[in-house]
Structure formats: structure tokens, C-alpha cells
LUMGU-840245 format. One record per atom (N, C-alpha, C): residue number from 1; atom name; y negated, z, x negated. Coordinates in Angstrom, 3 decimals. Each point is the difference from the previous one (the first is absolute). Layout:
+-----+------+----------+----------+----------+
| pos | site |       yy |       zz |       xx |
+-----+------+----------+----------+----------+
| NUM |   CA |        Y |        Z |        X |
...
+-----+------+----------+----------+----------+
//
This chain:
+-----+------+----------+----------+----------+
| pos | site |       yy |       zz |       xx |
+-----+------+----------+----------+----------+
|   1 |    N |    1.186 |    0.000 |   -0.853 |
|   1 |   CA |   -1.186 |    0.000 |    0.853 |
|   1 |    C |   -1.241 |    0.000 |   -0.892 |
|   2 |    N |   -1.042 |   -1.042 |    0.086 |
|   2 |   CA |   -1.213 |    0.075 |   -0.548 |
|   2 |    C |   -0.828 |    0.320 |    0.808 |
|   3 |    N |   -1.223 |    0.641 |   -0.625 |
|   3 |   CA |   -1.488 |    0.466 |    0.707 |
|   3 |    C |   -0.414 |   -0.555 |    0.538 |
|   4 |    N |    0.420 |   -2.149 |    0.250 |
|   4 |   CA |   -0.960 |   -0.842 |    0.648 |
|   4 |    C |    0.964 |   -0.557 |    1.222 |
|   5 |    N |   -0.371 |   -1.000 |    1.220 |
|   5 |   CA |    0.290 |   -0.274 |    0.714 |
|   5 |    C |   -0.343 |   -1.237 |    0.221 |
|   6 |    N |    1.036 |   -1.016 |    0.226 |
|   6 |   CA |   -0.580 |   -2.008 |   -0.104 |
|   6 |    C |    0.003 |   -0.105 |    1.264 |
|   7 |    N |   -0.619 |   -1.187 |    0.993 |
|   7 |   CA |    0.191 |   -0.445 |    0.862 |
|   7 |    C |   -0.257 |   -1.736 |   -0.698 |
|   8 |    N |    0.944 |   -0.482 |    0.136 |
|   8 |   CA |    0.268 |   -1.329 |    0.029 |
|   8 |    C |   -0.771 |   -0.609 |    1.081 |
|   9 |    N |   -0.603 |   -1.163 |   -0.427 |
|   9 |   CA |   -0.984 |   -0.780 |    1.797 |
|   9 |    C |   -0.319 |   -1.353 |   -0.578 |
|  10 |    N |   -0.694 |   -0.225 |    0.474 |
|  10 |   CA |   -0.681 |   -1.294 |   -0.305 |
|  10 |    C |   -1.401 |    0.093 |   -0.390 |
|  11 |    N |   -0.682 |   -1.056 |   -0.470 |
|  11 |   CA |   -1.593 |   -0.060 |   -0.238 |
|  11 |    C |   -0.805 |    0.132 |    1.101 |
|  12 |    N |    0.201 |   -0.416 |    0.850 |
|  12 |   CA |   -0.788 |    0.464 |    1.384 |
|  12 |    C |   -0.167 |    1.221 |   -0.291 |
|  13 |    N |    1.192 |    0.511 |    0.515 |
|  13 |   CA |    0.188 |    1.269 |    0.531 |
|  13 |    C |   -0.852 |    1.325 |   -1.046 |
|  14 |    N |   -0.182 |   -0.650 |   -1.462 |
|  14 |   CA |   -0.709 |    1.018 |   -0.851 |
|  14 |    C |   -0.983 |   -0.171 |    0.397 |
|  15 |    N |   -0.840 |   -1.138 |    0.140 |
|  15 |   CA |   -1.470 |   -0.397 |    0.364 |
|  15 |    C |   -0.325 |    0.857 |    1.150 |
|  16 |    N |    0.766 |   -0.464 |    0.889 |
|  16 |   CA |   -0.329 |    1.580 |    1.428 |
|  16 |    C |    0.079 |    0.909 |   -0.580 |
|  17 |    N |    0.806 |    0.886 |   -1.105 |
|  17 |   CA |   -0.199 |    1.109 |   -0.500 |
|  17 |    C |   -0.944 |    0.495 |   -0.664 |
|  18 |    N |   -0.371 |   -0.749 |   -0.588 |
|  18 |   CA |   -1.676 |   -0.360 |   -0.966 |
|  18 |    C |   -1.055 |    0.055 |    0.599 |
|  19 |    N |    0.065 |   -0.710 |    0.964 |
|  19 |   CA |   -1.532 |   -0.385 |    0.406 |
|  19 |    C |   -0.124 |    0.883 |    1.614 |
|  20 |    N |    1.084 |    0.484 |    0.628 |
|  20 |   CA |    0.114 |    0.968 |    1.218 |
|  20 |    C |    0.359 |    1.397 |   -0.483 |
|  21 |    N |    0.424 |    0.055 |   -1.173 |
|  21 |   CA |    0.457 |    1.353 |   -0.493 |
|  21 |    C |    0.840 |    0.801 |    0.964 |
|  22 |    N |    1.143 |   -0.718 |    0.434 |
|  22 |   CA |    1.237 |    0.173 |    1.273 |
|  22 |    C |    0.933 |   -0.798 |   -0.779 |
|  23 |    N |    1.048 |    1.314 |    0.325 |
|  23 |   CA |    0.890 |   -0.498 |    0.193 |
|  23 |    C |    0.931 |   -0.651 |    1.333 |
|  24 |    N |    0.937 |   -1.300 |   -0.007 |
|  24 |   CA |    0.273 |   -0.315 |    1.430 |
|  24 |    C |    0.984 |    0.415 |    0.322 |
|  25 |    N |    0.126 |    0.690 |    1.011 |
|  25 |   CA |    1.712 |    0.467 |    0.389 |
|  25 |    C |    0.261 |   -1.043 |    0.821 |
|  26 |    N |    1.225 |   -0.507 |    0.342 |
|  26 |   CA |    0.716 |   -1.361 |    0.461 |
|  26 |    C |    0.530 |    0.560 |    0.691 |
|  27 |    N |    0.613 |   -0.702 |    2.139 |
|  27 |   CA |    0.987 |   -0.052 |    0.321 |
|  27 |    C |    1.479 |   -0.136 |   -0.359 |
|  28 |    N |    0.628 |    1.129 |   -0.319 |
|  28 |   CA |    1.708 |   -0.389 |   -0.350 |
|  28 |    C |    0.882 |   -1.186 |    0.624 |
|  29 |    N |   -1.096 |   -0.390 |    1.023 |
|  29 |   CA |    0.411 |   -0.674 |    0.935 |
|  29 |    C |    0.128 |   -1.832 |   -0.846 |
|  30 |    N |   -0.783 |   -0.244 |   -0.756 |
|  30 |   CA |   -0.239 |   -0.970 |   -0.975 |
|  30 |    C |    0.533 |   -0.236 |   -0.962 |
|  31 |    N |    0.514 |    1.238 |   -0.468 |
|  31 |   CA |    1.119 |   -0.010 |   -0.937 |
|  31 |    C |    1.479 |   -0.855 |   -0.253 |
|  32 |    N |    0.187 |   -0.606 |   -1.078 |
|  32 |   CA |    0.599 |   -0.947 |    0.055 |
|  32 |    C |    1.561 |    1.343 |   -0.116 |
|  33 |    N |    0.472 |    0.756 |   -0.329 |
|  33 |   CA |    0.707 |    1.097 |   -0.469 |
|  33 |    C |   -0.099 |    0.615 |    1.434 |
|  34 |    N |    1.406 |   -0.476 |    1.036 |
|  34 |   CA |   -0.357 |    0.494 |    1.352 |
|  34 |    C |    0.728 |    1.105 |    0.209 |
|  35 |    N |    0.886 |    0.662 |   -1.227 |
|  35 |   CA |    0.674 |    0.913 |    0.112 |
|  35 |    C |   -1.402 |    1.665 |   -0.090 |
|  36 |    N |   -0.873 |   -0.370 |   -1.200 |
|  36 |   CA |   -1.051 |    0.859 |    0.120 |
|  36 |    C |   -0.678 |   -0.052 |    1.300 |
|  37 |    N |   -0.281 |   -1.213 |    0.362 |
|  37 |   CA |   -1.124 |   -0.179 |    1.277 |
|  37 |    C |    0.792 |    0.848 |    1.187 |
|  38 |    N |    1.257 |   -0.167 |   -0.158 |
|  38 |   CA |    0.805 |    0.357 |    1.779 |
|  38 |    C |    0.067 |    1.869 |   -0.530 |
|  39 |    N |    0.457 |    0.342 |   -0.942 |
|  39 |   CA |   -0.568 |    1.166 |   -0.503 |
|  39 |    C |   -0.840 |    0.872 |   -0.203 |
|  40 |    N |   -1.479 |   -0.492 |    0.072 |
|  40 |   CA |   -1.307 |    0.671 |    0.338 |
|  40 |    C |   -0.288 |   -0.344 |    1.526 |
|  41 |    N |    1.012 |   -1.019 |    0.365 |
|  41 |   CA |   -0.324 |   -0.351 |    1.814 |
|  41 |    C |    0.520 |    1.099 |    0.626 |
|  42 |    N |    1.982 |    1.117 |   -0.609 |
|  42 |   CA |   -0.233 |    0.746 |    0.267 |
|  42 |    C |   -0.491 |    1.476 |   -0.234 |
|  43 |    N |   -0.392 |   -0.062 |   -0.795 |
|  43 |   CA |   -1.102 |    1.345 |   -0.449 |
|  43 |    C |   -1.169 |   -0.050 |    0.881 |
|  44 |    N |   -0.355 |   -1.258 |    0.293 |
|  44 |   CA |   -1.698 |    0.117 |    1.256 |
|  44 |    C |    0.839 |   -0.020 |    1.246 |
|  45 |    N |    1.177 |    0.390 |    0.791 |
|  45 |   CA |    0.846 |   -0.330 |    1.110 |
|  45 |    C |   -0.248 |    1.392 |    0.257 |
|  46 |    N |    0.983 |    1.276 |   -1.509 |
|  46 |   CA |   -0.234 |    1.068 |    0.211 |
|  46 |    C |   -1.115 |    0.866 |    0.160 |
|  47 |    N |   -0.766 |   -0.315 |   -0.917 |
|  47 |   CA |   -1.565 |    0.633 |   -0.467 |
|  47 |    C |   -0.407 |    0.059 |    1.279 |
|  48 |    N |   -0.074 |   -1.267 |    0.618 |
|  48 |   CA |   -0.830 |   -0.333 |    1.508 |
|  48 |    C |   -1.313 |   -0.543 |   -0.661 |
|  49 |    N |   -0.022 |   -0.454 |   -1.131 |
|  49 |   CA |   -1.193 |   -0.808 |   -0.063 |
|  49 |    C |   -0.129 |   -1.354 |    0.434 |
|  50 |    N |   -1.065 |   -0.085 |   -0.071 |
|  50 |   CA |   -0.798 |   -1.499 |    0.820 |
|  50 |    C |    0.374 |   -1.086 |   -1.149 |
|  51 |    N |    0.016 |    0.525 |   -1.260 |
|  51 |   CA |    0.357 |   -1.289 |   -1.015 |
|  51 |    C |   -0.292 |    0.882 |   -0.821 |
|  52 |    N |    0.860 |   -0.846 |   -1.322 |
|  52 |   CA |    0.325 |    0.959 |   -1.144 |
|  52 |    C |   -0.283 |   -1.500 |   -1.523 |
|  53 |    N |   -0.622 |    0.200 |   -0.830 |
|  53 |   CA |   -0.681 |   -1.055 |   -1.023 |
|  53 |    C |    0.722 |    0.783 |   -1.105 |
|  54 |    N |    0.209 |   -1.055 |   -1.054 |
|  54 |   CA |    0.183 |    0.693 |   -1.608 |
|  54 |    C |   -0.469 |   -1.042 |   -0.481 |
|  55 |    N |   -0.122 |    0.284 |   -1.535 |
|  55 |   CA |   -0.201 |   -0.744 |   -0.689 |
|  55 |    C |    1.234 |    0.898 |   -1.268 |
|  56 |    N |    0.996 |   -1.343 |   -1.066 |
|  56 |   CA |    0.471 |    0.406 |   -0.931 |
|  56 |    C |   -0.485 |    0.107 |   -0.922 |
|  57 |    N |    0.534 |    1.319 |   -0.675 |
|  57 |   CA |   -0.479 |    0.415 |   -1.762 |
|  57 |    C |    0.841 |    0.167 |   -0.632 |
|  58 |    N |    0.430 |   -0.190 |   -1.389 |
|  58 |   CA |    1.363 |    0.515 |   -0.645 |
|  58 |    C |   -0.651 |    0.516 |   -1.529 |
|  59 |    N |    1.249 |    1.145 |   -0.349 |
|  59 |   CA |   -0.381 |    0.432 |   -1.191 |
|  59 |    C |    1.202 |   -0.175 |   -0.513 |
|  60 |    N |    0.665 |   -0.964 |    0.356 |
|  60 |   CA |    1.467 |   -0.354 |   -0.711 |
|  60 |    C |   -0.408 |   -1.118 |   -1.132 |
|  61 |    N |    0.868 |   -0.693 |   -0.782 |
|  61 |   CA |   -0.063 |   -0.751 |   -1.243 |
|  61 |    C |   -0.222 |   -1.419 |    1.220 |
|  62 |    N |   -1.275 |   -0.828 |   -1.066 |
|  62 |   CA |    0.220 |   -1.337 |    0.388 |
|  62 |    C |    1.422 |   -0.756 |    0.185 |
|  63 |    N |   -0.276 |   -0.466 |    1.444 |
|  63 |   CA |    0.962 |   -1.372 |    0.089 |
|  63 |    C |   -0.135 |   -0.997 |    0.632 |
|  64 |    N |    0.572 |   -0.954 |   -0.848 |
|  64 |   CA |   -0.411 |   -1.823 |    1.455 |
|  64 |    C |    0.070 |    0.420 |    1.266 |
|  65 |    N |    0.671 |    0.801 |    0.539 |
|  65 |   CA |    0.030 |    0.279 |    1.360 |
|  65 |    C |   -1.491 |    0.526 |    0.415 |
|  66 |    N |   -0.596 |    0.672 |   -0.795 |
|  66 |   CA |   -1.541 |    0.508 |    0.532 |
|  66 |    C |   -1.092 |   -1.319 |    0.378 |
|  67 |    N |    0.515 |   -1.006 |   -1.105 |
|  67 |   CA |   -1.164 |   -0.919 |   -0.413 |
|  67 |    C |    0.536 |   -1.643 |    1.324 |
|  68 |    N |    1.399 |    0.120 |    0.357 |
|  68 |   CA |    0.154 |   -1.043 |    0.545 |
|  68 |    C |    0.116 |    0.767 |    1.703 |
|  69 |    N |    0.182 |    1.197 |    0.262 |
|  69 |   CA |   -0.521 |    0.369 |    1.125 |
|  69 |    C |   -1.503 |    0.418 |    0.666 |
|  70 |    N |   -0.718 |    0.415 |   -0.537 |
|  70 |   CA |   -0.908 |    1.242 |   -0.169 |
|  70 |    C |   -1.406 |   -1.156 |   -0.565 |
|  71 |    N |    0.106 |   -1.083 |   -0.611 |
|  71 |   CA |   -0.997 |   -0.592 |   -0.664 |
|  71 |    C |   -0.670 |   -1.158 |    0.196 |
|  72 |    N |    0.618 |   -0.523 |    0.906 |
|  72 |   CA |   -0.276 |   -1.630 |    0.517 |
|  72 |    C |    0.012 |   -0.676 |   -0.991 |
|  73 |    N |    0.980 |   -0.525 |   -0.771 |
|  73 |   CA |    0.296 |   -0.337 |   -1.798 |
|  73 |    C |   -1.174 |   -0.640 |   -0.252 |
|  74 |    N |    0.201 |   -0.960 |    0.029 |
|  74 |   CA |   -1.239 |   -0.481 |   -1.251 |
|  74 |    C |   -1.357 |    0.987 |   -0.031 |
|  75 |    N |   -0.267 |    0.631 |    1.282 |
|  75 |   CA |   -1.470 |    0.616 |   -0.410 |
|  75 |    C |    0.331 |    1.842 |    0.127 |
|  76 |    N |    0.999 |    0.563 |   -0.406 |
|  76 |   CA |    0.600 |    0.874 |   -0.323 |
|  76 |    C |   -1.026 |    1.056 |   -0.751 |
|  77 |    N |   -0.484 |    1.382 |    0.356 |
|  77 |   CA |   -0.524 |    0.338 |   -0.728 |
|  77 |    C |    0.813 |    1.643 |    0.270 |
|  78 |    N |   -0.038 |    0.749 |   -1.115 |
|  78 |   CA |    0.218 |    1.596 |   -0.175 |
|  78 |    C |   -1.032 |    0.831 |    0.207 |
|  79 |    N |   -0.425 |    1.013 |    0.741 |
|  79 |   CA |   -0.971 |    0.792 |    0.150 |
|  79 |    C |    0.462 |    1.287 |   -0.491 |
|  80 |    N |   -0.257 |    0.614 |   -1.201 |
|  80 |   CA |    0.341 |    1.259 |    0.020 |
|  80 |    C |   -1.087 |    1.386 |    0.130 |
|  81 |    N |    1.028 |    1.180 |    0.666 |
|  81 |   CA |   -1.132 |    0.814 |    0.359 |
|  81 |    C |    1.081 |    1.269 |   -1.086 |
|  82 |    N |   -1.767 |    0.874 |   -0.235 |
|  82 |   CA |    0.799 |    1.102 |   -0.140 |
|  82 |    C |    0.284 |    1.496 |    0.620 |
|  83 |    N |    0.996 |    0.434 |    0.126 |
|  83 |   CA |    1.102 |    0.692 |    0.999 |
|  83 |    C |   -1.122 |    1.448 |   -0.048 |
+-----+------+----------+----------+----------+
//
């Protein structure tokens, strides 16, 4: 475990971070990974919430899997924060 935390995204998505100083939480619902999405569908079933947003972070070791899910490849960028 390291002190920092990546979120994998795209160039857009930093520019909204930059210039709105927000971060975006996303429908699970959009998620291409429908085993997570049907999974936070039921965590907001129980909760009784109206809708439930995440956004992913990992403090695990780089892998292609971050950069070809998480990055929109070619314009792929790493955001790291610290923890």
C-alpha cells in the first residue's frame, strides 16, 4: 500500500478537474463492468437511496487493465492524489 491514490480517465475528464476543481462521480449504470454496476445497483436497493455515483481509485501496482479500461486509450491520463 502506498500514500498515493491513481484514478485512471481521460483528458477531458482532467480538464473538468482543473478548470471546475470537481471531481465527477459517474452512474454505475454506464459502466462497461456490469458485474460492479448490478452490485452498487444492489447496495442503492438496500440503502433506499435515490442513486448511488463512484468514481474508481487504486493504490494497487500499475496495470494494462487500468489504462485499457479506466482511460479511453489513446488519451489516457493518471491523476494521482495524495491519501
Amino acid at each position: 500500500m502506498t500514500g498515493f491514490l491513481r484514478r485512471y480517465t481521460d483528458v477531458l475528464s482532467v480538464i473538468d478537474i482543473v478548470r471546475e476543481r470537481r471531481l465527477t462521480l459517474l452512474s454505475p449504470q454506464a459502466w462497461p463492468d456490469r458485474n460492479d454496476a448490478l452490485g452498487l445497483e444492489l447496495y442503492r436497493k438496500i440503502t433506499g437511496a435515490v442513486a448511488v455515483y463512484a468514481s474508481c481509485l487504486t493504490d494497487a501496482a500499475e496495470t494494462s487493465h487500468h489504462w485499457q479500461i479506466f482511460s479511453n486509450h489513446n488519451h489516457g491520463v493518471c491523476v494521482v492524489f495524495d491519501k
